[in-house]
C-alpha positions in Angstrom: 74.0 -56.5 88.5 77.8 -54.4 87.7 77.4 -52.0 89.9 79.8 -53.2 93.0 82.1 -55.7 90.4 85.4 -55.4 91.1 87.4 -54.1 87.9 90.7 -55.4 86.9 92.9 -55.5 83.6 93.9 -58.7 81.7 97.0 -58.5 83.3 95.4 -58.5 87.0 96.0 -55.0 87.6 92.4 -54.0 89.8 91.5 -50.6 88.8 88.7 -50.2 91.3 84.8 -51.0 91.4 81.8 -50.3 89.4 80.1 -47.1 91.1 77.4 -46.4 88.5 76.7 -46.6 84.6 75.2 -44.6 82.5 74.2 -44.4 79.0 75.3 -42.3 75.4 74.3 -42.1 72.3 77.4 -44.7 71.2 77.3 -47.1 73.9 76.9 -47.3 77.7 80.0 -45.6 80.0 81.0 -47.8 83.2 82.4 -45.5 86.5 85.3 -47.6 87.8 86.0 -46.0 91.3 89.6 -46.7 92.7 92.4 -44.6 93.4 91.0 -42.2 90.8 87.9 -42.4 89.0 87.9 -44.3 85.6 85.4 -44.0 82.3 85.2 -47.2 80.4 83.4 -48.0 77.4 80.9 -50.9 78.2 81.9 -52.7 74.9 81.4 -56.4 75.1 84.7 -58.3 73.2 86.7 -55.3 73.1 87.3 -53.2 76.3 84.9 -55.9 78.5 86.7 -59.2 78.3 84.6 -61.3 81.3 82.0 -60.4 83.8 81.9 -63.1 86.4 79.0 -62.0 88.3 79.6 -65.2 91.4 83.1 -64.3 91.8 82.4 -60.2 91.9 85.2 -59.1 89.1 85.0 -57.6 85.7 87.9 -58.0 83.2 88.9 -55.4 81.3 91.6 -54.8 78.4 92.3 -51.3 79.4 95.6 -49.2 79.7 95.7 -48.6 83.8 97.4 -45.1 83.1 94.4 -44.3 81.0 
């Protein structure tokens, strides 16, 4: 159901979309693919902030340079 979400920072900054995820020991990794390809941890209340599956966008608190 992520895979396609558009991906964008608390501050409305869009990093990209979801291309794929895949899982780790620790917790599952999201693929952001925009103007460079992004790893995110898939942490619910800490990196994930909203997933807004009728509107198409994930919010993320993550650093954009990261």
């Amino acid at each position: 159901d992520l895979v396609g979400l558009r991906v964008e920072t608390i501050d409305g900054e869009t990093l990209g979309h979801i291309v794929r995820l895949f899982q780790t020991g620790a917790n599952d990794v999201i693929v952001v693919d925009g103007e460079r390809e992004r790893l995110l941890p898939y942490l619910q209340g800490q990196v994930v902030k909203d997933v807004d599956l009728d509107g198409g966008v994930m919010q993320v608190d993550w650093d954009p340079s990261f």
